[in-house]
C-alpha positions in Angstrom: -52.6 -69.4 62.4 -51.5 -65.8 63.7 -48.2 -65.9 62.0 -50.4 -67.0 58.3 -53.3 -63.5 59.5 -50.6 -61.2 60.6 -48.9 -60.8 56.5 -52.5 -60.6 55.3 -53.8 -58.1 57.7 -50.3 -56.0 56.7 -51.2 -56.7 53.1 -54.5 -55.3 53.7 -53.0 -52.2 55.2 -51.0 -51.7 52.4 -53.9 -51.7 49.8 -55.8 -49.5 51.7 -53.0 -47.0 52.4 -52.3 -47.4 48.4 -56.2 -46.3 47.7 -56.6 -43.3 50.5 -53.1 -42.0 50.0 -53.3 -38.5 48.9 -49.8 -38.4 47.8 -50.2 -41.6 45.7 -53.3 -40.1 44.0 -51.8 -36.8 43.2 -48.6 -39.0 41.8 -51.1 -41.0 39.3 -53.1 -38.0 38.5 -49.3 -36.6 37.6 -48.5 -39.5 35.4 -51.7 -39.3 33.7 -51.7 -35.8 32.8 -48.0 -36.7 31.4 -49.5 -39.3 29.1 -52.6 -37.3 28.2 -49.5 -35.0 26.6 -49.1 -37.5 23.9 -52.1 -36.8 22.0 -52.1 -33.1 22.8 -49.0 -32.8 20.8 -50.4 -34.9 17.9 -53.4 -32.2 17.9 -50.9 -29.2 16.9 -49.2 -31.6 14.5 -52.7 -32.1 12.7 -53.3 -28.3 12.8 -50.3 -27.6 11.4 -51.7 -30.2 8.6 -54.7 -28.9 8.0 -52.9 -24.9 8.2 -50.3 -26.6 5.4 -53.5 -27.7 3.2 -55.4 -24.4 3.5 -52.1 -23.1 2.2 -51.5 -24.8 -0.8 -55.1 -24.8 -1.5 -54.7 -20.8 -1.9 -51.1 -20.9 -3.7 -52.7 -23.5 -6.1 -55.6 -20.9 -6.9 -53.5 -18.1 -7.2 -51.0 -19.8 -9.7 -54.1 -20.8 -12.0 -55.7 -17.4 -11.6 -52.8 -14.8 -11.8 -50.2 -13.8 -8.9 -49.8 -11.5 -6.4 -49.2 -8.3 -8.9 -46.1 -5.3 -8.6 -46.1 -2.7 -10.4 -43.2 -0.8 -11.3 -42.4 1.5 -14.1 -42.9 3.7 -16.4 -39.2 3.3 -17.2 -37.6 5.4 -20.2 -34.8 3.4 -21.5 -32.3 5.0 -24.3 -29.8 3.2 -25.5 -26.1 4.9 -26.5 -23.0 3.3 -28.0 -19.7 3.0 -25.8 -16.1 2.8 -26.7 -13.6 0.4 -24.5 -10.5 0.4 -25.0 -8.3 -3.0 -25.2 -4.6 -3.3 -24.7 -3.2 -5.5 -26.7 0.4 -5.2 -25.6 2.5 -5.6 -28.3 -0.2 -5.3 -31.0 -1.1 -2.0 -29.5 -4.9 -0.9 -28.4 -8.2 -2.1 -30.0 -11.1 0.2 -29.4 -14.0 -1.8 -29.2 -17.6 -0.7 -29.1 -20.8 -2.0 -28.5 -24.6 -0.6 -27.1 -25.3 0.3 -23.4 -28.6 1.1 -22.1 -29.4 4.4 -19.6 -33.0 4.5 -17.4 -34.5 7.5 -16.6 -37.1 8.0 -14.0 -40.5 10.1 -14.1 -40.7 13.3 -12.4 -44.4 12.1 -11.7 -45.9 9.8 -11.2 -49.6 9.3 -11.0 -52.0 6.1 -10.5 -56.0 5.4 -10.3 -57.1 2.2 -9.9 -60.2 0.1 -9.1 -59.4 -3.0 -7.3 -62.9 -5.8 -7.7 -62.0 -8.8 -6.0 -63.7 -12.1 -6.2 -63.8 -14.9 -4.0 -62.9 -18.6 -5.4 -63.7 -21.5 -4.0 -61.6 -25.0 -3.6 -63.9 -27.3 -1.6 -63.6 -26.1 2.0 -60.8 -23.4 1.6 -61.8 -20.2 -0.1 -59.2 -18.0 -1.9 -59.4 -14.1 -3.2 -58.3 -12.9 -6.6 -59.1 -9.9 -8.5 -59.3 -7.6 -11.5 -57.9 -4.1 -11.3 -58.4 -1.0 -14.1 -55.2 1.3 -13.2 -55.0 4.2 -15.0 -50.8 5.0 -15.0 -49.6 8.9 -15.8 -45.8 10.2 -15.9 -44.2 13.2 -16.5 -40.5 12.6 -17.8 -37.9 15.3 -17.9 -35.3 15.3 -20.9 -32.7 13.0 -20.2 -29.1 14.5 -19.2 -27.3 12.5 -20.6 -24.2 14.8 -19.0 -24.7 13.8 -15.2 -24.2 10.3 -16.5 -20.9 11.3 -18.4 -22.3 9.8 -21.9 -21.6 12.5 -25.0 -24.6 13.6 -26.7 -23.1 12.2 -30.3 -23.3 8.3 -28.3 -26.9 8.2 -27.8 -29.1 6.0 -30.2 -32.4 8.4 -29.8 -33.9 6.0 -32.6 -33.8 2.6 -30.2 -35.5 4.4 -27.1 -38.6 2.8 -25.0 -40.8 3.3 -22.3 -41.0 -0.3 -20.0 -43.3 -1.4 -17.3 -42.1 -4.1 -14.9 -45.1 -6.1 -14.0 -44.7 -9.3 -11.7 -47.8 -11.2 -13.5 -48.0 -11.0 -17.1 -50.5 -13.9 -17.1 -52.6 -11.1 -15.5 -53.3 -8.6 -18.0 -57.0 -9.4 -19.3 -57.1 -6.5 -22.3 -54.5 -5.4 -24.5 -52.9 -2.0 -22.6 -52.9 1.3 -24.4 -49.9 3.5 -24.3 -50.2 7.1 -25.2 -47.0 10.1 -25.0 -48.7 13.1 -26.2 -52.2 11.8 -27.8 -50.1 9.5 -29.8 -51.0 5.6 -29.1 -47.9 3.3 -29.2 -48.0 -0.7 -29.4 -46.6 -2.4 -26.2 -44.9 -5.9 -26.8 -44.5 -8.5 -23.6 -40.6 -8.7 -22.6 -38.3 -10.4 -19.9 -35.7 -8.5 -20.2 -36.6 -4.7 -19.1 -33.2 -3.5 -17.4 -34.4 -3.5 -13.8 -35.6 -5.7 -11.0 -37.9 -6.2 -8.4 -38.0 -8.4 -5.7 -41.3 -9.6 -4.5 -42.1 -9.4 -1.1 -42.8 -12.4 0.6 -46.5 -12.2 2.4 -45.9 -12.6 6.0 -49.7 -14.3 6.2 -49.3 -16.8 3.9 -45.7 -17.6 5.0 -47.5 -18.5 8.0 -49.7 -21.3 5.7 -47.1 -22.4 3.2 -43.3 -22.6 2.5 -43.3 -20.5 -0.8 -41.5 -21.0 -3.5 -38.2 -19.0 -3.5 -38.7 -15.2 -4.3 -36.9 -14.7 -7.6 -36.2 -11.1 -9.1 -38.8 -10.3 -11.5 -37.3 -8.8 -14.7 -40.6 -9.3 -16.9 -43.0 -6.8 -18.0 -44.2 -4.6 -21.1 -42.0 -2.3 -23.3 -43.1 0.1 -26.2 -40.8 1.3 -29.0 -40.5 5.0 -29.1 -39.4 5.8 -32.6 -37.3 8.6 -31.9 -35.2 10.1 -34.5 -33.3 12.4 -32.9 -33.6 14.9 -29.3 -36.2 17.1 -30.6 -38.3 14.2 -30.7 -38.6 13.7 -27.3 -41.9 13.5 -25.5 -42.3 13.6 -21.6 -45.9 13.1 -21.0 -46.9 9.0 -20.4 -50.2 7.5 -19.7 -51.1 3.8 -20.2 -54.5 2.0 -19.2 -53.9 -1.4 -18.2 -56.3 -4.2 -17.0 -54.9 -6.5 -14.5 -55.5 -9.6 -12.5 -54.1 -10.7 -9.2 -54.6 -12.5 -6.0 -53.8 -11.7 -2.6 -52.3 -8.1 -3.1 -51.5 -5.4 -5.4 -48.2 -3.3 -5.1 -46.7 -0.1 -6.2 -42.9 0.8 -6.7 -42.4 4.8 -6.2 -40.6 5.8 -9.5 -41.1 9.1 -9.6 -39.8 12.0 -7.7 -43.4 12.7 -6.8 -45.6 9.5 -6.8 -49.3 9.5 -6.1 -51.7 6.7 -6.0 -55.0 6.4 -5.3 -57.0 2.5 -4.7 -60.5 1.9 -3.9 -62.6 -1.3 -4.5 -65.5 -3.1 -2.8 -63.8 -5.0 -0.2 -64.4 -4.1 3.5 -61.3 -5.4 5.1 -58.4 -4.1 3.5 -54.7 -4.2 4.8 -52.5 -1.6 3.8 -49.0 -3.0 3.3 -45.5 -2.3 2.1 -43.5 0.4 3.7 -45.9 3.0 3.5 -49.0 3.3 4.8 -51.7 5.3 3.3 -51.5 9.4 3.8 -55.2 8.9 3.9 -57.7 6.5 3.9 -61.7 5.3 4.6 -62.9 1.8 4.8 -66.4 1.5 5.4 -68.6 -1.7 5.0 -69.0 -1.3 1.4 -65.2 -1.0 0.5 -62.5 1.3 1.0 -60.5 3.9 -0.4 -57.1 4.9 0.0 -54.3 7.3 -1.4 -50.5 7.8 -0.9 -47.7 10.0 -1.3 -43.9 9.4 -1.7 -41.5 11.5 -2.6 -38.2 10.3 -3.9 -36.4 11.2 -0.6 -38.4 7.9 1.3 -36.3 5.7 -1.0 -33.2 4.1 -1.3 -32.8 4.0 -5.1 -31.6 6.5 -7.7 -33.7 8.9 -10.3 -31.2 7.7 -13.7 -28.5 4.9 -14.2 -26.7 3.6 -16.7 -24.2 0.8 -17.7 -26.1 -2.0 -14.9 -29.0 -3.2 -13.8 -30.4 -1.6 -10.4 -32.8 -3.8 -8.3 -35.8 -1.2 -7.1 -36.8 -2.9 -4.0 -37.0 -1.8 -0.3 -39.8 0.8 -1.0 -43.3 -1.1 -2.4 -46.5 -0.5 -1.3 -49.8 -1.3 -1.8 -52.7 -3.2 -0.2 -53.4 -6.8 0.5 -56.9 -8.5 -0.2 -56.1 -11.7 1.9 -59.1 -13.5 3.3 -57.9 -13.9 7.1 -57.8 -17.7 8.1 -56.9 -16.9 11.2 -59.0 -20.1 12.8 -55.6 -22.4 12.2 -53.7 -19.2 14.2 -56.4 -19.2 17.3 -56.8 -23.3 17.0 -53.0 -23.5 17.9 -53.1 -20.7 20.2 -56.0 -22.6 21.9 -54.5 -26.4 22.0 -51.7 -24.7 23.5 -53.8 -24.4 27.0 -55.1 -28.4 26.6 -52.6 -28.7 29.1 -53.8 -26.2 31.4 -57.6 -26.9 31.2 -56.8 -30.6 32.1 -54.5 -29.8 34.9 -57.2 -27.6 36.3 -60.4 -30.2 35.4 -58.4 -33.0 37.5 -57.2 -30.8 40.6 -61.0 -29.4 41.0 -61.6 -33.3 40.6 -59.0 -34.2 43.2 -60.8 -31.8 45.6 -63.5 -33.1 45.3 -62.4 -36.8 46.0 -60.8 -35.2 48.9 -63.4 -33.0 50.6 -66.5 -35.0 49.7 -65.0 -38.2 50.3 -65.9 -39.8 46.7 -63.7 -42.1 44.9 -62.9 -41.5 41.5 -61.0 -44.0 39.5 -58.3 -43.4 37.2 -59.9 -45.1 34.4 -62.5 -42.3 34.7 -59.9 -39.8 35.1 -58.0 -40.8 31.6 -62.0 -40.9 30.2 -62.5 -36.9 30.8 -59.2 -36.3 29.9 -59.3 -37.8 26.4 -62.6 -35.9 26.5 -61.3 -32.6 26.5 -58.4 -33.5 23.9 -61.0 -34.7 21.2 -62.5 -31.3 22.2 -59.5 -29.5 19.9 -59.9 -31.5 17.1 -63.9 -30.8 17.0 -63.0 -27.3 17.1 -60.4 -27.6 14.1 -63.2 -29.4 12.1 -65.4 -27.2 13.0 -63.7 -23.8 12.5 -63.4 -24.8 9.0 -66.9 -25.1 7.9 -68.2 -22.1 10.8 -65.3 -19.8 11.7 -63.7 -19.9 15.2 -65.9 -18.3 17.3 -68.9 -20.3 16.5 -66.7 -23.3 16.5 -65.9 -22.8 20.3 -68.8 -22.3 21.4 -70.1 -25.6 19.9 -67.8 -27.9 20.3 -67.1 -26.3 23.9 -71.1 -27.0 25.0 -70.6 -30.3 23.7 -67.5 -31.3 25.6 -69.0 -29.7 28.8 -72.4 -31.7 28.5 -70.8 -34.9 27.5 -68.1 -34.5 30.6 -71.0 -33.6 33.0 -73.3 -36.7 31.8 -70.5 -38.8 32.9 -69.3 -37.3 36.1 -73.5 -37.8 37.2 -72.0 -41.6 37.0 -70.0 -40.9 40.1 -70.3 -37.8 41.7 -72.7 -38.4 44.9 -74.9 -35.5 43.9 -76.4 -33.7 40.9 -75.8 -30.2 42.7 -72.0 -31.2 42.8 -72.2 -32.6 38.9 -74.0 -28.9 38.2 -70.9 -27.2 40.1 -68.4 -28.9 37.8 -70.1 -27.9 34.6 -69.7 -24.3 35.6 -65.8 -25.1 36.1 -65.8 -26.1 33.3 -67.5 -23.3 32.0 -65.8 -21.0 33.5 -62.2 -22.6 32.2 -63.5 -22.5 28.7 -65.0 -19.1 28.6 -61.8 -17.7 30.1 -59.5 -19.1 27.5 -62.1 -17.6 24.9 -61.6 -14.4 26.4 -57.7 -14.6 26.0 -57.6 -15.6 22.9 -59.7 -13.3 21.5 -58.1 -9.8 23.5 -54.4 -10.7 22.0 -53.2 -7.0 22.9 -54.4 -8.2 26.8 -54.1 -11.7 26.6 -50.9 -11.9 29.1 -52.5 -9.7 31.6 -55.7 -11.4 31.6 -54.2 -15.2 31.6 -52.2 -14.1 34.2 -54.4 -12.0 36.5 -56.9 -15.2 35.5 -54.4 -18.0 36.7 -53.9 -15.9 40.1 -57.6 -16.1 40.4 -57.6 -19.7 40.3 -54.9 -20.2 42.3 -56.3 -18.2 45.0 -59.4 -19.8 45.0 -58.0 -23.6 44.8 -55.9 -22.2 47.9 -59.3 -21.2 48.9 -61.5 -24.3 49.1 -58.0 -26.3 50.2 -57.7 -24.5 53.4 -59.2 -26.6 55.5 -57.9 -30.2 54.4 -55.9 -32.2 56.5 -53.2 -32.8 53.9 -51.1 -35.3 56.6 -54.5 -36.9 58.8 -53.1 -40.3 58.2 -49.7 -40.0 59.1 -51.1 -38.5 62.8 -53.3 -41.4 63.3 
């Protein structure tokens, strides 16, 4: 009878040194925070879904609508004949000849605009586009045709033309007037204007989509000039042009001097490119802005001839994206799921320990799925609301819904109030973060010391190796 009591009573021992050992709870409470992982990662995955949508909700506007415009030109174009000479070997030299082009530059350049931008909407997402009036003004020195080593007698004054590289052309929304000297001209649609210009890709919505690849843009507006001969020349260009966008509107600096000036009804401008406004004011009923680049701030030159030149590497302008930032601070936010369970199950753990309650895993896998559904009600949420009134809400809700349960089997209510404002606490912090990015190391980690010090705190006094001494 003793030998058949002895293997139960160790059996005994055993379960109850397997429930009341601390290092066997902390080991589970490791492995569940390892499987809780799982779905914390599929929660970034589906963010990155619903960021992808929001994206090609907006591209798909913006292709209907018109695209993100650049402006470039005016261009004065004049074509002249050149001879190249053939050997032939035995049969001796051809001279063969046939039409080159040469671009000329503006001396100045000016542009006034009005940018009024709309808002469209595609179910949930919302997308910006809008209409522009530019007014375009250059001053254009006689061409020298001597620094580019063409002979006076080669130029074809008679086939000369003024072009305007524009990204868009589905954008223009009125038939453009050209005028050199009072005198209107007829501007014709082309895709072949001599030069290029290489779109920039928007760093915002690169973030949201994978755009398509950025092909030079060689399309635009010319107007035949007529010229008979040199004494026909006119310097002075202005063209009024109506144009539609989305997203941005950008300027190439042609001119030795080039001045623009942009104002429009839209409070939260971004000024982009590679210069920034030499002055601006943005006040809650729009902005206005106004730069100055000289032909020293870029890389390309004042006349060509012979070859294309690409003018890139010096655009500007200013960007009218609506900010949809909530996918940005969504990931930023799952990204401490981690974290905020860790921390919910070690105040938890203390609890068990220095109350003496027992908390089952079961319940423990409960709260933590709890506070993973948390980020998908705030991804849902942000995109009806905007983040911040998404955090709070789905934030109270996980908090009341995890503090209803823990009344199930906590021993007091006082103790089930305390781990509400943990709670809290934990959320409110990571708010905090989030929303100071320029402080958010320093106050994560000046936080996470905090917490430490405290959970060193309330540990102080536990007995971590009681049952090994008895």
């Amino acid at each position: 009878m003793e030998a058949i009591t002895q293997p139960t009573n160790l059996l005994d021992r055993f379960n109850k040194w397997i429930q009341e050992s601390i290092m066997i709870k902390l080991f589970s409470i490791g492995i569940l925070i390892l499987i809780l992982l799982i779905p914390s990662g599929s929660i970034q995955d589906l963010i990155e879904e619903r960021q992808s949508r929001a994206g090609e909700v907006i591209q798909e506007v913006a292709e209907k609508w018109s695209g993100s415009q650049s402006i470039s030109g005016p261009v004065l174009v004049v074509p002249y004949r050149k001879h190249e000479i053939i050997d032939r070997g035995k049969d001796g030299k051809e001279i063969r000849e046939h039409i080159e082009k040469a671009f000329f530059l503006p001396e100045d350049l000016t542009i006034n605009g009005n940018v009024n931008p709309e808002i469209l909407h595609r179910g949930i997402f919302d997308a910006v586009v809008y209409e522009s009036s530019l007014s375009i003004a250059a001053n254009f020195n006689k061409p020298d045709f001597k620094k580019l080593s063409i002979p006076e007698d080669m130029v074809l004054w008679n086939g000369a033309y003024i072009t305007y590289g524009i990204t868009d052309l589905r954008g223009i929304s009125d038939n453009p007037i050209l005028t050199l000297a009072d005198k209107p001209f007829t501007l014709e649609p082309s895709n072949n204007i001599g030069f290029t210009v290489r779109g920039r890709q928007d760093e915002n919505l690169a973030a949201l989509y994978k755009p398509k690849e950025n092909l030079p843009s060689s399309s635009g507006i010319v107007a035949k000039l007529n010229w008979d001969n040199a004494d026909a020349f006119v310097g002075q260009v202005s063209m009024k042009l109506k144009l539609k966008g989305s997203n941005r509107l950008d300027f190439v600096p042609l001119g030795k001097t080039t001045s623009v000036k942009l104002q429009g009804p839209w409070p939260d401008p971004s000024f982009d490119g590679q210069f920034l406004p030499a002055s601006r004011e943005i006040t809650n009923e729009g902005f206005t802005a106004a730069w100055k680049i000289l032909h020293f701030n870029r890389a390309f030159s004042q006349q060509w001839a012979d070859s294309n030149q690409e003018l890139s590497g010096a655009d500007f302008g200013v960007k009218l994206l609506i900010p949809v930032d909530q996918y940005q601070k969504s990931m930023r936010t799952s990204k401490y799921g981690v974290l905020v369970i860790l921390l919910t199950f070690i105040a938890l753990f203390l609890v068990e320990i220095i109350q003496k309650v027992r908390i089952h895993p079961f319940q423990y896998i409960l709260i933590g799925v709890a506070l993973i559904i948390y980020y998908t009600l705030l991804l849902s949420f942000s995109e009806h609301v905007g983040y911040n009134i998404a955090y709070i809400i789905s934030s109270i809700a996980t908090v009341i819904l995890v503090s209803l349960y823990s009344t199930t089997f906590l021993p007091s209510k006082k103790l089930s109030l305390v781990f509400s404002l943990l709670l809290i606490t934990f959320y409110s912090f990571i708010f905090i973060i989030i929303l100071q990015q320029d402080f958010s190391l320093l106050l994560g980690s000046l936080g996470l010391f905090l917490i430490v010090s405290l959970l060193m705190y309330f540990s102080r006094k536990i007995k971590w190796y009681r049952e090994a001494v008895a």
